[in-house]
VMD Tcl script that builds the backbone (N, CA, C; Angstrom):
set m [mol new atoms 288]
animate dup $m
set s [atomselect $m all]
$s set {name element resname resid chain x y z} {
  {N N UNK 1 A 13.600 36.904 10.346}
  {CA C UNK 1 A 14.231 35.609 10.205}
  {C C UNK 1 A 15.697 35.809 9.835}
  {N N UNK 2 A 16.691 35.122 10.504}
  {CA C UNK 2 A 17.873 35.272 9.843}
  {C C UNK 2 A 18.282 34.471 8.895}
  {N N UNK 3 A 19.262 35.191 8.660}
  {CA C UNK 3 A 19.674 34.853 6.724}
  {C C UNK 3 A 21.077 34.179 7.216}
  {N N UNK 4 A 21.381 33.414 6.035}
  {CA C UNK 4 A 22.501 32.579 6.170}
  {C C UNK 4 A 23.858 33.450 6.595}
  {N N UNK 5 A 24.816 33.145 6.907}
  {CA C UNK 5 A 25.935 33.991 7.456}
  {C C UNK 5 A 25.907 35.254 8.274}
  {N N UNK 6 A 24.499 35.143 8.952}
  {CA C UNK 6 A 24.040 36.430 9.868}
  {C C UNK 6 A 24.327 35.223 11.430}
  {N N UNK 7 A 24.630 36.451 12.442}
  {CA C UNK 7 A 25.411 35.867 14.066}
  {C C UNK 7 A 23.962 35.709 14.493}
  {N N UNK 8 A 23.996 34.391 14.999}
  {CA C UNK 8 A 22.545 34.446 15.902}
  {C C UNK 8 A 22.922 34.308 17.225}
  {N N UNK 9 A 22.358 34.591 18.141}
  {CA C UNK 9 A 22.544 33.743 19.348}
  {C C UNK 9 A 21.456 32.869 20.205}
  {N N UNK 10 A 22.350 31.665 20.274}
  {CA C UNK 10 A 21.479 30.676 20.548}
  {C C UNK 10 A 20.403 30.658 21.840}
  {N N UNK 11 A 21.019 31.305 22.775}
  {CA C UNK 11 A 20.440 30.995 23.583}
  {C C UNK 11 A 18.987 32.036 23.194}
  {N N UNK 12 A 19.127 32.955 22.637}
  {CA C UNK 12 A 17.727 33.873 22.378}
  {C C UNK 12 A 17.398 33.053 21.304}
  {N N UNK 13 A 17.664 32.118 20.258}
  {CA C UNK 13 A 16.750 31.472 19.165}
  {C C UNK 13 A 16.389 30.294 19.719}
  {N N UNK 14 A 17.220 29.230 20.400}
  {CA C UNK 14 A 16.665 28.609 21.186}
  {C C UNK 14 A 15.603 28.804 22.476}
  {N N UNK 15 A 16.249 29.080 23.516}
  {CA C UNK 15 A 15.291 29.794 24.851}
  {C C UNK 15 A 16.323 28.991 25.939}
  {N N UNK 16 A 16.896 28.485 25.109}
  {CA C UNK 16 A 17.956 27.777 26.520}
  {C C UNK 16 A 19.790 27.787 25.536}
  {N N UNK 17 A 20.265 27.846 26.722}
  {CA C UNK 17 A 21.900 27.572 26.372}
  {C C UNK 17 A 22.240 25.918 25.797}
  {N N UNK 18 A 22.307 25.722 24.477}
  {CA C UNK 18 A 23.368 24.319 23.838}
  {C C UNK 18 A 24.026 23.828 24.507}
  {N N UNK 19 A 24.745 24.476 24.931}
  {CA C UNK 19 A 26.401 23.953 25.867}
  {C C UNK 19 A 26.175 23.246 26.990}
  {N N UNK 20 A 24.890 23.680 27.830}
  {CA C UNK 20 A 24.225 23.160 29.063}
  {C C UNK 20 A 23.798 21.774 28.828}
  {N N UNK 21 A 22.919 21.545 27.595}
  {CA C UNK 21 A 21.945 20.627 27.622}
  {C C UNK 21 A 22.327 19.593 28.084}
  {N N UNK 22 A 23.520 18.563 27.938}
  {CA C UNK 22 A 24.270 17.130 28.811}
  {C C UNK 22 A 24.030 17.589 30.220}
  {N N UNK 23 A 23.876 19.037 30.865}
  {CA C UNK 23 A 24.502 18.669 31.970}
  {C C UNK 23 A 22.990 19.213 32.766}
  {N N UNK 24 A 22.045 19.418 32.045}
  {CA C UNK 24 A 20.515 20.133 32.594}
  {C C UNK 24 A 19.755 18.747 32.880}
  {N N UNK 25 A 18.534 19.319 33.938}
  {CA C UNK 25 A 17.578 18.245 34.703}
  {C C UNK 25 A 16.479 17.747 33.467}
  {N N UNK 26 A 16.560 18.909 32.513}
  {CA C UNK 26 A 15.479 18.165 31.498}
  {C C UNK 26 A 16.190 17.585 30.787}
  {N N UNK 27 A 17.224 17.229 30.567}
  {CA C UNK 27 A 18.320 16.232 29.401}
  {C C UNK 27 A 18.025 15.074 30.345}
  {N N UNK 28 A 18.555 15.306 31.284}
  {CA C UNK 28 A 18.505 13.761 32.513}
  {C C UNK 28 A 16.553 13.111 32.530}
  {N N UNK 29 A 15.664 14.668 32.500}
  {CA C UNK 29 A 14.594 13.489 32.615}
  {C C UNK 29 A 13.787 12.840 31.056}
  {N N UNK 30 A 14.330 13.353 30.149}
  {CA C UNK 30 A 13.978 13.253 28.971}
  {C C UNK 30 A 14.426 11.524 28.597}
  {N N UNK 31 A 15.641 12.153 28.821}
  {CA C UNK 31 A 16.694 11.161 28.370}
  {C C UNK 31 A 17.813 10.030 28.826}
  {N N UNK 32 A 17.521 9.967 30.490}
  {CA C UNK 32 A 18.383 9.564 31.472}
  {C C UNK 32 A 19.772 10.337 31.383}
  {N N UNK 33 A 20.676 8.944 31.690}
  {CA C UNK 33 A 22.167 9.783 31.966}
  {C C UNK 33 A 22.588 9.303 30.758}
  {N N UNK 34 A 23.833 10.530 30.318}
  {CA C UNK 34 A 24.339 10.103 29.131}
  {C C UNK 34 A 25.292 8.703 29.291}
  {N N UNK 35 A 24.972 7.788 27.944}
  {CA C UNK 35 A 26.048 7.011 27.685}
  {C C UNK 35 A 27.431 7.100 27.960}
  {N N UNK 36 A 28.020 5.620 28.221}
  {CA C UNK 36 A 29.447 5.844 28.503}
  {C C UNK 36 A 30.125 5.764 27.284}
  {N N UNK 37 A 31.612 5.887 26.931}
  {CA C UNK 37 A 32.016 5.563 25.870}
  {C C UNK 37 A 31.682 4.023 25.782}
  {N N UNK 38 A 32.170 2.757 26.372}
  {CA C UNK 38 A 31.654 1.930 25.550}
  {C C UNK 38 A 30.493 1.336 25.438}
  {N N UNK 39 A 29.147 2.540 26.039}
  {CA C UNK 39 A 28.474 1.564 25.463}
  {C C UNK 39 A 27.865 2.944 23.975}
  {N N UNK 40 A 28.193 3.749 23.884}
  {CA C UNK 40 A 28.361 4.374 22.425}
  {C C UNK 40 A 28.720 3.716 21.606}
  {N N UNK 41 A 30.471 2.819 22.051}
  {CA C UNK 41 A 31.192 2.117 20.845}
  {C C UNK 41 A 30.493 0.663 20.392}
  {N N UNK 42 A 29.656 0.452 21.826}
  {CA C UNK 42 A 28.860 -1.253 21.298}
  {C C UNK 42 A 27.679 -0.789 20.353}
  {N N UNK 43 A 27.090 0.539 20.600}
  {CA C UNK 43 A 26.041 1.092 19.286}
  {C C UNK 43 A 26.617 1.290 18.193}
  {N N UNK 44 A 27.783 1.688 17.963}
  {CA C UNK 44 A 28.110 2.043 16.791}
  {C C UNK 44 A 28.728 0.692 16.470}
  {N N UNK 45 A 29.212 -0.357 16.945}
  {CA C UNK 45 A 29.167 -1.304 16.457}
  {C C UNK 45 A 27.992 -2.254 15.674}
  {N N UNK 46 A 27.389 -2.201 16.092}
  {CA C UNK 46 A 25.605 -2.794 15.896}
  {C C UNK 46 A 24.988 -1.787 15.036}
  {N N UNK 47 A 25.573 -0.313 14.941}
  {CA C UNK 47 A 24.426 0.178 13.812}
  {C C UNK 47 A 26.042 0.311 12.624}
  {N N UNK 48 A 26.912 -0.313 12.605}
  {CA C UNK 48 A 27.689 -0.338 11.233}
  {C C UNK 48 A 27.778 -1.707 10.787}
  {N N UNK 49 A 27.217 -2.734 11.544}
  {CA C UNK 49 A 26.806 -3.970 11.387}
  {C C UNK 49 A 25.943 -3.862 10.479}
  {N N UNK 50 A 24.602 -2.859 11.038}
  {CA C UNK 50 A 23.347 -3.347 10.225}
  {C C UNK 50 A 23.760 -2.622 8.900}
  {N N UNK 51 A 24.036 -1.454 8.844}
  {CA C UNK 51 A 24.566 -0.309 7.829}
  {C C UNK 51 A 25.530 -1.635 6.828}
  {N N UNK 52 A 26.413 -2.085 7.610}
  {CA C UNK 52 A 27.218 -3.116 5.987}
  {C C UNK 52 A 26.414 -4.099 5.696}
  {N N UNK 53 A 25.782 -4.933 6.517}
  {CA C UNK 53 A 24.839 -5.981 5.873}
  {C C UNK 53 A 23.906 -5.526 4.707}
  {N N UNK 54 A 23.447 -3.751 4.920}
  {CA C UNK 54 A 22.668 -3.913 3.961}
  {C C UNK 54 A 22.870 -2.750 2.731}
  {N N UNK 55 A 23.941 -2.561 2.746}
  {CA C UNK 55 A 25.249 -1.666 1.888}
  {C C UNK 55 A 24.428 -0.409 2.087}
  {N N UNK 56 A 24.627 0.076 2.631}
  {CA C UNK 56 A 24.134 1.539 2.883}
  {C C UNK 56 A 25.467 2.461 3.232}
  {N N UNK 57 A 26.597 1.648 3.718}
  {CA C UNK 57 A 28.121 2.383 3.487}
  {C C UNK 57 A 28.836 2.976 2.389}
  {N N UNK 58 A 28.629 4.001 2.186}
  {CA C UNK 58 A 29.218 5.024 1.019}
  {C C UNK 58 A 31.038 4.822 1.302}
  {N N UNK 59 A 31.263 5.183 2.445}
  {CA C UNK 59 A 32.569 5.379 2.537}
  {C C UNK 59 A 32.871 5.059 4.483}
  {N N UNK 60 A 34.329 4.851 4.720}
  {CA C UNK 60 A 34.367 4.323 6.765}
  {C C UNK 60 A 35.566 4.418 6.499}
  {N N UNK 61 A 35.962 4.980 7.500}
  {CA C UNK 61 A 37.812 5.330 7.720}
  {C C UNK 61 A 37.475 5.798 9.115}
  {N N UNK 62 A 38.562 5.070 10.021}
  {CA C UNK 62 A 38.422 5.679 11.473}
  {C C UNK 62 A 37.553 6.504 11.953}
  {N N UNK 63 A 36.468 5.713 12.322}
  {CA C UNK 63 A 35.395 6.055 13.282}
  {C C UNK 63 A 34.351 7.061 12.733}
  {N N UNK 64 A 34.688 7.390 11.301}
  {CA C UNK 64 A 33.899 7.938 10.692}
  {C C UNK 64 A 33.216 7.350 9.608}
  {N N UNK 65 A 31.874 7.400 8.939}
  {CA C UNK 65 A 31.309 6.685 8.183}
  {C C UNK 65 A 29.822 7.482 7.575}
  {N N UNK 66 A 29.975 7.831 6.183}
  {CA C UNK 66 A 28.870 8.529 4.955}
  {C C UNK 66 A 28.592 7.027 5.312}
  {N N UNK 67 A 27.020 6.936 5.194}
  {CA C UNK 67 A 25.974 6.253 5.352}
  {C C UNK 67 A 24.242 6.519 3.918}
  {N N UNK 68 A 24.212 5.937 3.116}
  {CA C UNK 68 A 23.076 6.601 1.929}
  {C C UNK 68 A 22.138 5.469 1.773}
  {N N UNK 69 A 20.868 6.002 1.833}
  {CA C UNK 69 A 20.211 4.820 1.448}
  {C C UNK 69 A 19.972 4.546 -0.024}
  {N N UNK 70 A 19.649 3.416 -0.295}
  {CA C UNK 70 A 20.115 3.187 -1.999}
  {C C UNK 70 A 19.234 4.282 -2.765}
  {N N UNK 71 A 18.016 4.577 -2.711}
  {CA C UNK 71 A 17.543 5.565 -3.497}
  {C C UNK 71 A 19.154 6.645 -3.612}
  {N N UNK 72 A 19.256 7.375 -2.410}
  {CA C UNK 72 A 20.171 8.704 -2.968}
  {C C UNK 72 A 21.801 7.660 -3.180}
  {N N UNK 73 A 21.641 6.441 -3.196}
  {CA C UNK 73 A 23.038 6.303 -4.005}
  {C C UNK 73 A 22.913 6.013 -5.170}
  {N N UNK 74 A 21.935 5.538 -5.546}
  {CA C UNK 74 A 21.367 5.627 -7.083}
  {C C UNK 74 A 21.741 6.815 -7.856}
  {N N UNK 75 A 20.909 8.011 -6.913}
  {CA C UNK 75 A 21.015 9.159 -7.580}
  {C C UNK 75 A 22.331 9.574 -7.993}
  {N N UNK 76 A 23.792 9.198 -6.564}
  {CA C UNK 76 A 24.936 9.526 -7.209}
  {C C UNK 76 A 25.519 9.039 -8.053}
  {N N UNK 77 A 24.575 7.863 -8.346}
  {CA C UNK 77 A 25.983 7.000 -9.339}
  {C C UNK 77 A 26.619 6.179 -8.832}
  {N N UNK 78 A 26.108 5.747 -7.098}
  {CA C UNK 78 A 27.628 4.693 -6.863}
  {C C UNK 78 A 26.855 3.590 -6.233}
  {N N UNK 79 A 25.494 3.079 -6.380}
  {CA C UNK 79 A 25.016 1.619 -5.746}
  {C C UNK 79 A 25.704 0.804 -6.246}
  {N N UNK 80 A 25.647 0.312 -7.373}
  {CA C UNK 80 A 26.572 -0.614 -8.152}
  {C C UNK 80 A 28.305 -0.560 -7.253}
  {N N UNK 81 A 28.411 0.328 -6.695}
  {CA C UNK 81 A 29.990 0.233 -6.313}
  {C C UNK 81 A 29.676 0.011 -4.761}
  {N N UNK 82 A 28.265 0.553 -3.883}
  {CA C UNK 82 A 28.478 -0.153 -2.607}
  {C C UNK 82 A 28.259 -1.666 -2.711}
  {N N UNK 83 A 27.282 -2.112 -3.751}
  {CA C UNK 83 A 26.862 -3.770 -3.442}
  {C C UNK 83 A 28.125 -4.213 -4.202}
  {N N UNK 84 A 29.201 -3.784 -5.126}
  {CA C UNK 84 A 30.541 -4.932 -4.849}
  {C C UNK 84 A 31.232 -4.746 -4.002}
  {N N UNK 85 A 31.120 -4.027 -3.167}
  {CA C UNK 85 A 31.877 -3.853 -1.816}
  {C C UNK 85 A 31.608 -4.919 -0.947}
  {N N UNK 86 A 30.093 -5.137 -0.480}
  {CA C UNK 86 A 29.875 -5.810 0.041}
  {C C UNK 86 A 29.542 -7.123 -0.289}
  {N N UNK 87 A 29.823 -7.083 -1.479}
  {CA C UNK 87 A 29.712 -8.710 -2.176}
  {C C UNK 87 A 31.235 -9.330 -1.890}
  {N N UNK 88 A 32.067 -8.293 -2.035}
  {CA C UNK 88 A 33.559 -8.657 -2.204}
  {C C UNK 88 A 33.669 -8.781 -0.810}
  {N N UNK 89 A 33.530 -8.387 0.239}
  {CA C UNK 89 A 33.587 -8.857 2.003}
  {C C UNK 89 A 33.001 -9.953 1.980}
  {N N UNK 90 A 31.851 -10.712 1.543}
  {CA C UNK 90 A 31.321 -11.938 1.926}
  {C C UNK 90 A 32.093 -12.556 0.636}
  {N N UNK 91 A 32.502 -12.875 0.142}
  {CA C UNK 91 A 32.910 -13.664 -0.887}
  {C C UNK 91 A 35.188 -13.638 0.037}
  {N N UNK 92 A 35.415 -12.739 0.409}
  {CA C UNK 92 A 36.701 -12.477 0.991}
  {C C UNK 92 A 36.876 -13.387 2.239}
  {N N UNK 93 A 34.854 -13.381 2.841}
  {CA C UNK 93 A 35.274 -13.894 4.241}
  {C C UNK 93 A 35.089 -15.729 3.901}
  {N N UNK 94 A 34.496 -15.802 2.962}
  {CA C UNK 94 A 34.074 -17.621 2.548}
  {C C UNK 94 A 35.710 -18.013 2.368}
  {N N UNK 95 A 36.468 -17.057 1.682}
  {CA C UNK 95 A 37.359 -17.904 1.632}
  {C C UNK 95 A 38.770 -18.061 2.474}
  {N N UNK 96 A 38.171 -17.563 3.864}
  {CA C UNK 96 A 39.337 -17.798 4.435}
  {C C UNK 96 A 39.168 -18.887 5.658}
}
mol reanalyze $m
mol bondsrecalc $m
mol representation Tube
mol addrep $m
């Protein structure tokens, strides 16, 4: 078994080449054809929708976004700071 910071190579731990998989017949029949960009950007719209409605947003800055469900934000210490986040967006948007 390899150990952490030991070179593996994938294609012998896997049985197939990574780099291929978008462009192989079993990606296409598994999975159809890959997404375009926008309809990636209409998913990630709709899953940071559901993600703020139900404060599971740790942190979002350009196109990137920590996502926790409240158990492990509990654990860090910061639920109390996602639900005024999102209290303070619905209370921001009533009043405009």
């Amino acid at each position: 078994m390899a150990k952490r910071g030991d070179r593996v190579d994938p294609v012998e731990t896997l049985g197939f080449d990574p780099g291929t998989i978008l462009a192989s017949d079993g990606y296409k029949a598994k999975y159809g054809k890959a997404p375009t960009d926008a309809m990636a950007e209409a998913a990630w719209d709709q899953i940071m929708k559901i993600a703020k409605a139900n404060a599971l947003i740790v942190q979002a800055y350009g196109g990137v976004a920590t996502l926790a469900v409240p158990s492990e934000q509990r654990k860090a210490g910061i639920r109390e700071q996602t639900l005024r986040m999102e209290l303070f967006e619905l209370e921001g948007r009533q009043t405009k």
